[in-house]
C-alpha positions in Angstrom: 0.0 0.0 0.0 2.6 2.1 0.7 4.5 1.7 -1.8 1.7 2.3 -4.7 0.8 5.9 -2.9 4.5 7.3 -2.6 4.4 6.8 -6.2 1.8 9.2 -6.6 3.9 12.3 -7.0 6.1 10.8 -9.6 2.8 10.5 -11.5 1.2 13.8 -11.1 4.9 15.1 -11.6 5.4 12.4 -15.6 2.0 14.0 -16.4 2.9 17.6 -16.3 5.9 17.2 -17.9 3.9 15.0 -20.7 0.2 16.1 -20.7 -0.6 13.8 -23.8 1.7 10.8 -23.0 -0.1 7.7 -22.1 1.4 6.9 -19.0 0.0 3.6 -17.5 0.5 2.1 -14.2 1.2 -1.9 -13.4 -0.2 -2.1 -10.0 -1.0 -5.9 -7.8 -4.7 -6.3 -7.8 -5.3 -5.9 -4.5 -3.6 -2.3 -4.3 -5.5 -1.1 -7.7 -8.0 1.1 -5.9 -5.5 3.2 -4.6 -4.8 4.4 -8.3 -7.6 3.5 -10.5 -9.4 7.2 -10.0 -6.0 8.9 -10.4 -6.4 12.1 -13.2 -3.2 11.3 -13.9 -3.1 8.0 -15.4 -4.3 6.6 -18.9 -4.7 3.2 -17.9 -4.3 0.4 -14.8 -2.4 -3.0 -15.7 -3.7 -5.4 -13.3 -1.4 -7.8 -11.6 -3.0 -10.9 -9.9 -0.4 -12.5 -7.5 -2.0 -15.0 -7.4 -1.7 -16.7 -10.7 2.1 -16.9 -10.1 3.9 -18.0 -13.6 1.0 -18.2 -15.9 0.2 -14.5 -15.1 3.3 -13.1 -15.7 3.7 -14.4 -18.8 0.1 -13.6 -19.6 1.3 -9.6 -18.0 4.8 -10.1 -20.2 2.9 -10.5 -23.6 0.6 -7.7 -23.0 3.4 -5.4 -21.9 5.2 -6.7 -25.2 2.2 -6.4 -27.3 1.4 -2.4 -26.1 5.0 -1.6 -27.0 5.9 1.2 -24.7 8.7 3.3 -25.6 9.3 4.1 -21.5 9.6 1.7 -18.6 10.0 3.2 -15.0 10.8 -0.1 -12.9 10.6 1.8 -9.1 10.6 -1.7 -7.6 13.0 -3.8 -8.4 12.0 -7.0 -7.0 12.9 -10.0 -8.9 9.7 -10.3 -10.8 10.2 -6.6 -12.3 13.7 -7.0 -13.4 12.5 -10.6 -15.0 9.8 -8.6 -17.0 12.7 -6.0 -18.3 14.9 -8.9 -19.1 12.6 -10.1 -21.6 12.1 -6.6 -23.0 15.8 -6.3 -23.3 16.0 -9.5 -25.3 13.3 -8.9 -27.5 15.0 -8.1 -30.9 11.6 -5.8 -31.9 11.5 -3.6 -28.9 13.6 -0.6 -28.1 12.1 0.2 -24.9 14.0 2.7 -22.9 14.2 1.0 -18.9 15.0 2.9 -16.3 15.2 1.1 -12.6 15.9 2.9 -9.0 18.4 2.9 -7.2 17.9 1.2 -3.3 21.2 1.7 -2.2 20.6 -2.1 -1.0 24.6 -2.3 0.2 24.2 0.7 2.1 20.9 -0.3 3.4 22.9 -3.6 4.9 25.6 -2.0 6.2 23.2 0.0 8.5 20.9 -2.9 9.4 24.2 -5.1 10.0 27.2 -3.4 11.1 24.7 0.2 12.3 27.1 2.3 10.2 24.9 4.9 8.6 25.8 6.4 5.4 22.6 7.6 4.0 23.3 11.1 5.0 26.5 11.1 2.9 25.4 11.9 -0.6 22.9 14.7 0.0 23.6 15.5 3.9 19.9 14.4 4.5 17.5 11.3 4.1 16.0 10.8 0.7 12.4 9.8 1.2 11.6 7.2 -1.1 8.8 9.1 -3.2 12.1 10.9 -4.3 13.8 8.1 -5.2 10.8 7.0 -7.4 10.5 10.7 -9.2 14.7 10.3 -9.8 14.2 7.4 -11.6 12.8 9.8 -14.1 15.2 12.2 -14.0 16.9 12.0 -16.9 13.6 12.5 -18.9 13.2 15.8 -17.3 11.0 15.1 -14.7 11.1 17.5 -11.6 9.1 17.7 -8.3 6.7 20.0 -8.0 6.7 19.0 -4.2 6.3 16.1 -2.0 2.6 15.3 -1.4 1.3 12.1 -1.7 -2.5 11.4 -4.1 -5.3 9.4 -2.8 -8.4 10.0 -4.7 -11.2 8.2 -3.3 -14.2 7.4 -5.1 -17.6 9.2 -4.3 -18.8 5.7 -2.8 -15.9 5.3 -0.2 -16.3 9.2 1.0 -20.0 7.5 1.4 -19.1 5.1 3.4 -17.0 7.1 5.7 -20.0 10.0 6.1 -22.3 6.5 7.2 -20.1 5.2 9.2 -19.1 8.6 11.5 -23.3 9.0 11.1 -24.2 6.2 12.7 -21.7 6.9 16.2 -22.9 7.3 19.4 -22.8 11.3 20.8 -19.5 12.2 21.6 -16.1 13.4 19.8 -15.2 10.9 17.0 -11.8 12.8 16.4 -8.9 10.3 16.8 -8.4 7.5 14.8 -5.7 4.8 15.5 -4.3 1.9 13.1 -2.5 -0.5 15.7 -1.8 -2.6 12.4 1.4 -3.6 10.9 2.9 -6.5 8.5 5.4 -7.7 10.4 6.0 -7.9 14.7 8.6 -5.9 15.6 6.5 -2.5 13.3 4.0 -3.1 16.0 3.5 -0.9 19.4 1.8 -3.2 22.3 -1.9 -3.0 22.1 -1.6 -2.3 26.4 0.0 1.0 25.0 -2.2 1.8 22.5 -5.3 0.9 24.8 -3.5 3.5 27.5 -3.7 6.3 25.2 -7.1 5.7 23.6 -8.1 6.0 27.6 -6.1 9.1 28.6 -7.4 10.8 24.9 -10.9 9.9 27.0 -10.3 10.9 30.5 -8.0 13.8 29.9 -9.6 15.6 26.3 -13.3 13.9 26.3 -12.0 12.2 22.8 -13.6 9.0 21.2 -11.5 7.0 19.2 -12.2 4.4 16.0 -9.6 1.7 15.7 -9.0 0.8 11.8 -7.2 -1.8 9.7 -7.6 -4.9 7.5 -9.1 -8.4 8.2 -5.5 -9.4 9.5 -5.4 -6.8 12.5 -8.7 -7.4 13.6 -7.0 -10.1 17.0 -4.8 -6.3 17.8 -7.9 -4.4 17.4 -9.7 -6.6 19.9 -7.3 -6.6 22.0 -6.9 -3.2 22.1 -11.0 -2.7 22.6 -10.9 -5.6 25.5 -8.8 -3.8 27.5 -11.3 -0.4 27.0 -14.1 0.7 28.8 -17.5 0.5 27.0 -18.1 3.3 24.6 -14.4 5.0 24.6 -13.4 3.1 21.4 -15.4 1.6 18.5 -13.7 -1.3 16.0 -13.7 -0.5 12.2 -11.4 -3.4 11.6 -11.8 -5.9 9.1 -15.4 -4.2 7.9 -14.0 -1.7 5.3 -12.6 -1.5 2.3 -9.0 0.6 1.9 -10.6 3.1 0.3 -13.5 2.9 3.1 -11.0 2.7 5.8 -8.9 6.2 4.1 -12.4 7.8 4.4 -12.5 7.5 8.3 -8.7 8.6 8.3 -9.6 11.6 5.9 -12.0 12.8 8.9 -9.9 12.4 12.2 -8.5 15.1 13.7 -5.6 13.2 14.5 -4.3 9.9 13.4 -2.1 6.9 15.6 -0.4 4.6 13.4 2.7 2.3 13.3 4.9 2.2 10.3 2.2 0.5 8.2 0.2 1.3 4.8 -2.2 3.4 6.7 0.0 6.0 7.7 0.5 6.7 4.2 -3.6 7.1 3.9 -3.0 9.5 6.7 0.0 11.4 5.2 -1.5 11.8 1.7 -4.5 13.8 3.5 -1.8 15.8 5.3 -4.2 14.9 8.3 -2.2 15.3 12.3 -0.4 12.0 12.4 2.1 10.4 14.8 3.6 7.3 13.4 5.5 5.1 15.8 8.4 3.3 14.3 9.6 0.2 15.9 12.6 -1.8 14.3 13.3 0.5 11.2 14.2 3.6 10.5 13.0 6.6 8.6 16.5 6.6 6.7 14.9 3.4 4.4 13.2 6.6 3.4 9.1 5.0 4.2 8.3 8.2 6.8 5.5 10.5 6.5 6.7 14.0 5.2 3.6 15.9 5.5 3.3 19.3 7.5 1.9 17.9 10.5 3.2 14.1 10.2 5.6 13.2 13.6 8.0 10.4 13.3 8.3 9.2 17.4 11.4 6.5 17.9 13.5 5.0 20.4 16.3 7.0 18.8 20.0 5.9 20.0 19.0 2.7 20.4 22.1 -0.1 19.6 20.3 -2.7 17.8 18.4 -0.7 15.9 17.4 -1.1 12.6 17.0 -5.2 13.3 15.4 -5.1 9.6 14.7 -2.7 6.7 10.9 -4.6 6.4 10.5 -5.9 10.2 10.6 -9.2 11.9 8.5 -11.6 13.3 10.1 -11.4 16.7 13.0 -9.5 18.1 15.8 -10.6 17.6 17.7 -9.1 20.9 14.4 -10.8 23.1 14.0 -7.4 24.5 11.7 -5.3 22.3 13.3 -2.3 23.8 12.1 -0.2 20.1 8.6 -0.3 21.2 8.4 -1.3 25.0 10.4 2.7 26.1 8.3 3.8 23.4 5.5 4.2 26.8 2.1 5.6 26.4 3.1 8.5 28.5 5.5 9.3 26.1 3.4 9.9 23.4 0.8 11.8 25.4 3.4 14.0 26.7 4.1 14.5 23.3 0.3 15.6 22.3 0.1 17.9 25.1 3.3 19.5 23.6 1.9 20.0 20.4 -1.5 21.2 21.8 -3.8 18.8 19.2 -6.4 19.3 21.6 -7.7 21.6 24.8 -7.6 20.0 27.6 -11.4 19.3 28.8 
């Protein structure tokens, strides 16, 4: 999810510097709504995962067959550079490729030896929608700033307006996505469930707690350890583009390192994101105006993984465990998100 919306300013930014290319996006399936109501797209080629093999030949041939005189490959996974192999061996194609750059040997220097050399090239971290729009650079493709797109279809703002309708009375501001792919992303649901109370007791705040099918065991774990009517679930009921209609409304937005605090970034809504075992130099941090990055900075054993583990591997989980719940509401009060009631 991520991934697909930090694309979205090399997109807008290929379209103004083409207005009557046809610039078309290869996206997974289950990430095409984040794109398909994008102004500035001509068409969606839809990957299903699924079909392994048979469906990316079936994808190779139609890529082959459309004959595009550009290919931006801002993945480079193994699949992508297999598709652009065959384009380079095709003697009827003179498609132009151009691939980022991840800096994957200086990427494992930090995460195995902690010496950090991002900063070296440009004395700052390069987020990684920039290292998406520089894979276009030499076509003369320029920034015309960092903010993420998410256009959401008229049906999924719909579905946000019913679903914030039908609330009990009170102050449906805060939203919180306790979700993340991997274990070591995550902050402990006891935390989470300790801010969600103190947002209560403290500011008269409700919260809604958001993600996908798979977070739904955090979310009620979270909820379990609420009193009644202080929290309500929207996990596992929404769509994506449902669930960033509830984020495009909160007045301020919780989140671990996850797809969702991307949602939250690209509406520039009040985030704090909580980041665990990486690090915001793998460039994946929210750059809006009012996003805030909160980490166990200084910490030796820290980044454990560029993508997250399933446990850590220190046994300690120091990242997230001094990460405390008073922490991050000190941190509110410090940025004044709310009067105090």
């Amino acid at each position: 999810m991520g991934d697909v919306l930090l694309a979205s300013p090399l997109i807008r930014s290929l379209r103004k510097r083409f207005p009557d290319a046809r610039i078309d996006f290869l996206v997974r399936e289950e990430y095409a709504g984040l794109v398909r109501e994008n102004p500035y797209l001509s068409n969606l080629i839809i990957f299903v995962a699924q079909d392994g093999m048979k469906g990316l030949r079936i994808l190779i041939r139609r890529i082959l067959r459309e004959k595009y005189h550009i290919v931006l490959d801002i993945h480079g996974s193994l699949r992508t550079r297999f598709i652009e192999l065959v384009l380079r061996l095709n003697p009827f194609h003179s498609t132009k490729i151009f691939r980022i750059r991840k800096n994957q040997f200086i990427r494992f220097l930090l995460v195995r030896f902690k010496v950090n050399l991002y900063h070296k090239e440009k004395q700052r971290v390069i987020p990684v929608w920039e290292k998406y729009l520089n894979t276009a650079k030499s076509l003369g493709v320029k920034s015309d700033g960092s903010d993420l797109d998410l256009f959401l279809p008229e049906e999924a703002l719909e579905a946000g307006r019913k679903f914030y309708d039908s609330l009990p009375a009170g102050r449906w501001e805060v939203v919180v996505a306790p979700g993340a792919r991997h274990f070591t992303k995550r902050w402990l649901p006891e935390y989470f469930a300790e801010v969600i109370r103190k947002l209560n007791t403290d500011f008269g705040l409700n919260t809604v707690l958001v993600g996908g099918k798979e977070d739904v065991p955090i979310i009620d774990q979270i909820a379990a350890l609420l009193p009644n009517g202080v929290a309500v679930s929207a996990g596992g009921k929404f769509s994506i583009l449902e669930s960033a209609s509830i984020i495009k409304n909160a007045s301020l937005v919780i989140s671990n390192d996850s797809g969702l605090m991307h949602v939250a970034d690209a509406f520039d809504v009040p985030l704090i994101a909580i980041f665990g075992s990486t690090v915001r130099e793998f460039g994946f941090f929210p750059h809006g105006s009012q996003a805030i990055v909160f980490e166990n900075e200084g910490l030796y054993c820290r980044p454990c993984s560029h993508i997250g583990r399933s446990t850590c591997p220190e046994k300690h989980f120091r990242c997230m465990k001094e990460v405390t719940s008073k922490r991050i509401m000190e941190l509110i009060r410090r940025k004044k998100f709310f009067a105090e009631s």
